[in-house]
C-alpha positions in Angstrom: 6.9 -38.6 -13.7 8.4 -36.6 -10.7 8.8 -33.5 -13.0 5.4 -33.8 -14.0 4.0 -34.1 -10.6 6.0 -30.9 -10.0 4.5 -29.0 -12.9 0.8 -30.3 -11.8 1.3 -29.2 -8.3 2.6 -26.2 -9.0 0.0 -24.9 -11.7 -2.6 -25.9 -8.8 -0.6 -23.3 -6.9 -0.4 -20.8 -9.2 -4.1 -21.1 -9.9 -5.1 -20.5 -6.6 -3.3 -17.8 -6.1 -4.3 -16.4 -9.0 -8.4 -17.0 -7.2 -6.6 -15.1 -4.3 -5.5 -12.0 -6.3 -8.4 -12.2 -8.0 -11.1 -11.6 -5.0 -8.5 -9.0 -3.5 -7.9 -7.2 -6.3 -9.1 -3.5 -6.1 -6.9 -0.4 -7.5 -5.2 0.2 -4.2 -5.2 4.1 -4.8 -9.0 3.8 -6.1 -9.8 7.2 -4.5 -7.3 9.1 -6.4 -9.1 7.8 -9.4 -12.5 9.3 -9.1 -13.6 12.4 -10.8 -14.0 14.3 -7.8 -10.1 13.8 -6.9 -8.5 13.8 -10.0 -9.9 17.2 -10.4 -6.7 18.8 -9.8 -8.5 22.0 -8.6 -10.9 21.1 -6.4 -10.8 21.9 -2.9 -7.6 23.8 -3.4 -6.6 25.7 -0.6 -3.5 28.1 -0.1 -0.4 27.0 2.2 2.9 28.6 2.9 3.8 26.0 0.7 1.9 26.6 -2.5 -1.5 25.5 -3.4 -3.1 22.5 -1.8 -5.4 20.3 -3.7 -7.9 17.7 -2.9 -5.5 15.3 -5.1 -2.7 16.4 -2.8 -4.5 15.6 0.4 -5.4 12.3 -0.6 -2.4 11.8 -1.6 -0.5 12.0 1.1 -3.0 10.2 3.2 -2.5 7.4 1.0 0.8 7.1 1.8 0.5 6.8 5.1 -1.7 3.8 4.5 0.4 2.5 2.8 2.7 2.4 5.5 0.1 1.1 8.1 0.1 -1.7 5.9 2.5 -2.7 4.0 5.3 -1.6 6.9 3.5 -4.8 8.9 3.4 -7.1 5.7 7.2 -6.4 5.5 7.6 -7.6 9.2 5.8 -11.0 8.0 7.9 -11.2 5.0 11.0 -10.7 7.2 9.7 -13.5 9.9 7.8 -16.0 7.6 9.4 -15.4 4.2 11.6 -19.4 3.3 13.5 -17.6 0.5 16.6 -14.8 1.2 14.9 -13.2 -1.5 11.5 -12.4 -0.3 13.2 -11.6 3.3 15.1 -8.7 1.5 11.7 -7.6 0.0 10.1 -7.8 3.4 13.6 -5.6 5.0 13.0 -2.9 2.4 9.4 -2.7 2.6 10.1 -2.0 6.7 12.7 0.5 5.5 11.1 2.3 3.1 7.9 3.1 4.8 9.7 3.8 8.4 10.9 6.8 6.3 8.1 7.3 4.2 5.6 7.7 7.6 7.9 9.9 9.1 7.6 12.4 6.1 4.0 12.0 6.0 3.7 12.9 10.1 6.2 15.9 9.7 4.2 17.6 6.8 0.7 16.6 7.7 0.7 19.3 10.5 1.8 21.8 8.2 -0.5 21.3 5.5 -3.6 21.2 8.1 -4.0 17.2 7.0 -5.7 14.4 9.6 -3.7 11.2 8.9 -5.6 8.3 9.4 -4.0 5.7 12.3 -5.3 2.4 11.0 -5.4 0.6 7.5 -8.4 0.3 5.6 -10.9 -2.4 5.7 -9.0 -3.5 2.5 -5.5 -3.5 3.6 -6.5 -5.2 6.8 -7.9 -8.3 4.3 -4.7 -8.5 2.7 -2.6 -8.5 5.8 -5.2 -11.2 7.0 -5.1 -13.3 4.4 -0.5 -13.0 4.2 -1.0 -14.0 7.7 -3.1 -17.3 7.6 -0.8 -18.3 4.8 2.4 -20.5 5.4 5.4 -21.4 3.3 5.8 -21.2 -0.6 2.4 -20.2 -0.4 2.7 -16.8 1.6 5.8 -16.3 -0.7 4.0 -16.2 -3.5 0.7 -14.4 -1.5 3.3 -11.3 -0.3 5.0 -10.8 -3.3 1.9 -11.1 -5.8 -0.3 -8.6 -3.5 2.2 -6.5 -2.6 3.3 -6.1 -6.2 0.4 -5.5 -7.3 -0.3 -2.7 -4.6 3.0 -0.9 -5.7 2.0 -1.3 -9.5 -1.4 0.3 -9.3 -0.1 3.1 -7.0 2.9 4.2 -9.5 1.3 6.0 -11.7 -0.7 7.9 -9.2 2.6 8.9 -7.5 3.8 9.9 -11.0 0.8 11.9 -11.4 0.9 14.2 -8.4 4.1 14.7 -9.0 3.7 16.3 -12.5 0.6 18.2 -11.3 1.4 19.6 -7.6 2.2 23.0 -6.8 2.7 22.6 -3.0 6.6 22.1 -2.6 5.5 19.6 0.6 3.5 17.3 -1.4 6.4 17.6 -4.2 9.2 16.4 -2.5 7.0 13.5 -0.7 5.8 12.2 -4.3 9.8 12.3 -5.2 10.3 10.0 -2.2 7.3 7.6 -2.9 8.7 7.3 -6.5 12.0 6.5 -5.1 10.5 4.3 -2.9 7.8 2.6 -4.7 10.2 1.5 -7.9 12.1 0.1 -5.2 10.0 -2.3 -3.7 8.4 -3.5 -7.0 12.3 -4.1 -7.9 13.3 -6.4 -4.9 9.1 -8.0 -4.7 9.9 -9.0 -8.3 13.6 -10.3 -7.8 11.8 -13.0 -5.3 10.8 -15.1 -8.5 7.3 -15.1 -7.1 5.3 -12.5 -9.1 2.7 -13.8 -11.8 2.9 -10.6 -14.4 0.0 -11.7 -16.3 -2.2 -11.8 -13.6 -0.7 -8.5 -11.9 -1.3 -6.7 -15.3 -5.0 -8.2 -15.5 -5.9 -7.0 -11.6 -4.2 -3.6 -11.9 -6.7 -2.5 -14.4 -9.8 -4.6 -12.1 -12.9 -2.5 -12.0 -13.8 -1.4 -8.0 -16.0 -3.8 -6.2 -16.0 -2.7 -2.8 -15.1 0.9 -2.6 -16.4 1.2 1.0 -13.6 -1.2 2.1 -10.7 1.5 1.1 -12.6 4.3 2.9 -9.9 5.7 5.6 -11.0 5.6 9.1 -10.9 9.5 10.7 -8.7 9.4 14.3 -10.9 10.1 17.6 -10.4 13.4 19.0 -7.1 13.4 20.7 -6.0 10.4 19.7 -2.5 10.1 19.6 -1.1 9.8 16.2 0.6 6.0 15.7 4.1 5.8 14.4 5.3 3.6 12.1 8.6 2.3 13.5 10.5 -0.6 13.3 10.2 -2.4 16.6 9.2 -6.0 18.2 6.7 -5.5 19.9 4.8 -3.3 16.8 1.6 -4.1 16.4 -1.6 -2.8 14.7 -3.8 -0.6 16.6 -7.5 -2.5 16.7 -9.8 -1.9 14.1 -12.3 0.6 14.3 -16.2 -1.0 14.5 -16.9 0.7 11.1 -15.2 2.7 8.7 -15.9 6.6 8.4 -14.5 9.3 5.7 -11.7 10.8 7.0 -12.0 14.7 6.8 
């Protein structure tokens, strides 16, 4: 009876997380996946560095969304995780993008790029929704979501990799690959991730593509760094989202 109790409670778990992934789930990297972007050759312009696409410059914004993110999700995992595993996950998560940011800031300058200093409406509902979740629940809520995130965005790293000709964009795409197959390795060692529903929402149509619209800086606004540190702390949320430039 106990073991059956067990089972029953924990498929009423499972199914509401998979109601959870469900609502949330929207390919991460939509914007790479629209005509317009994946048109390798559109908007290219010439760097120092080699040509400069609009594939490229979304791409590197999107990883330093990424990090706006998924660095403070990694904090969360790291405080609130109850299993060594998914505090590992939430240590290389902190890791990986506290390196990954500071790539994007040094080569944004140099590639005439505006990095974005907020998440997206999106990311901020999946960093809510970690947040206002508690034990075996927001173990299985951060390593489903954030699994899923790293999934959808694999391919697209993959992808500018094979096609870029700006030696910037190259070696940043060679440490998101790097990066990225490393934190589906340790989300997926916590014993938490539901592949069948992962597999079904990477492939989810759009539903809200406004939500994963970056929000442009203010002029002169000082560029927010991604570092680990106690007191970090998301800087407040524009009113509404605009198109970054």
């Amino acid at each position: 009876m106990r073991s059956t109790r067990y089972a029953t409670g924990l498929s009423l778990v499972v199914g509401a997380l998979v109601v959870t992934l469900a609502a949330l789930a929207y390919p991460v990297m939509s914007g790479l996946n629209s005509p317009a972007v994946t048109a390798a050759g559109a908007q290219t312009v010439s760097t120092q560095y080699g040509p400069l696409t609009q594939l490229d410059r979304t791409f590197v914004t999107k990883v330093r969304l990424a990090g706006l993110w998924e660095f403070p999700a990694g904090q969360m995992g790291l405080q609130k995780g109850t299993t060594p595993a998914v505090k590992r996950a939430g240590q290389h998560l902190i890791d990986g993008h506290t390196n990954l940011d500071a790539t994007c800031r040094a080569i944004a300058p140099q590639l005439g790029i505006t990095l974005p200093n907020q998440p997206t409406q999106q990311q901020m509902g999946f960093l809510a929704t970690m947040s206002s979740a508690t034990g075996q629940d927001f173990d299985q809520k951060f390593a489903n979501i954030l699994r899923l995130a790293h999934g959808q965005v694999f391919s697209v790293v993959a992808q500018v990799r094979a096609t870029t000709r700006n030696s910037l964009v190259r070696e940043l795409a060679d440490q998101a690959n790097a990066t990225v197959l490393d934190h589906i390795t340790v989300l997926e060692k916590t014993g938490m991730v539901n592949f069948d529903q992962v597999a079904v929402d990477t492939t989810a149509s759009p539903t809200n593509p406004a939500a994963a619209v970056p929000v442009s800086p203010a002029p002169g606004e000082p560029t927010f760094i991604v570092t680990p540190s106690p007191t970090y702390s998301l800087p407040p949320a524009a009113s509404s989202p605009q198109p970054s430039q």
